[in-house]
C-alpha positions in Angstrom: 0.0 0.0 0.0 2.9 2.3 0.3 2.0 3.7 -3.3 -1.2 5.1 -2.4 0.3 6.8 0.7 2.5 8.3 -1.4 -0.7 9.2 -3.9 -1.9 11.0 -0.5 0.7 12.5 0.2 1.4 14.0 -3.6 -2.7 14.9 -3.4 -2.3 16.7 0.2 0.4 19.3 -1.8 -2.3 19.6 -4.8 -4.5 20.8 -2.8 -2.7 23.0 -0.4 -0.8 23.9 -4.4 -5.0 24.9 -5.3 -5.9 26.5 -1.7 -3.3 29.1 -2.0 -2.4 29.5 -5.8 -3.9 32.2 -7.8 -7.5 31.5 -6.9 -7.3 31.5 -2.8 -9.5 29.5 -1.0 -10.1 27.0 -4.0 -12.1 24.3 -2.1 -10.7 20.4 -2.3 -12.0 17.2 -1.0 -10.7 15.2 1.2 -8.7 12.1 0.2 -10.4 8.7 -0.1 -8.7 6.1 0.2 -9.3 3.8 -3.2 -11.1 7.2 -4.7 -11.6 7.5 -8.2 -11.7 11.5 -8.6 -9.5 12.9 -11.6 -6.9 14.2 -8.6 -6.7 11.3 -6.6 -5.9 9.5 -10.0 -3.6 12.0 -11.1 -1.7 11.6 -7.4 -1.4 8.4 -8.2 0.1 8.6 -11.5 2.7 10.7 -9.9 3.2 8.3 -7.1 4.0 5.2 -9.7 6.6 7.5 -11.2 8.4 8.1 -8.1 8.5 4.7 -7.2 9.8 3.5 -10.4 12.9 6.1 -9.8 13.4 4.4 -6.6 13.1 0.7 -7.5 16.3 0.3 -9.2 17.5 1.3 -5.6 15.2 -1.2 -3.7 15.6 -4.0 -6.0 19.6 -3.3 -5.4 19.2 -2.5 -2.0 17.5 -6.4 -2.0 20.0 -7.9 -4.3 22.8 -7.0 -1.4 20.5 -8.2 1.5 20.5 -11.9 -0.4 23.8 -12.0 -1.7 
């Protein structure tokens, strides 16, 4: 699950990006976890790509651990 607590976490700074950008006071909802709103979605496109930058680090990372 650690990709959709990164999702959150990439949605939290959306919003708080929409609450204080140009328009102030720009009203978000809350995240749901599983959700299906175009934001939530889009947090979690943006959460695959970070992980995939840090997989080749993990599965290295792994590779020492059993060698």
């Amino acid at each position: 699950m650690m990709q959709e607590d990164v999702a959150q976490i990439v949605y939290e700074a959306m919003r708080w990006a929409a609450k204080t950008g140009p328009q102030l006071g720009g009203h978000t909802p809350d995240w749901v976890q599983g959700g299906n709103s175009n934001s939530q979605d889009e947090a979690r496109s943006a959460a695959s790509r970070i992980a995939s930058l840090y997989e080749p680090i993990l599965t290295n990372d792994k590779e020492q651990e059993d060698g």
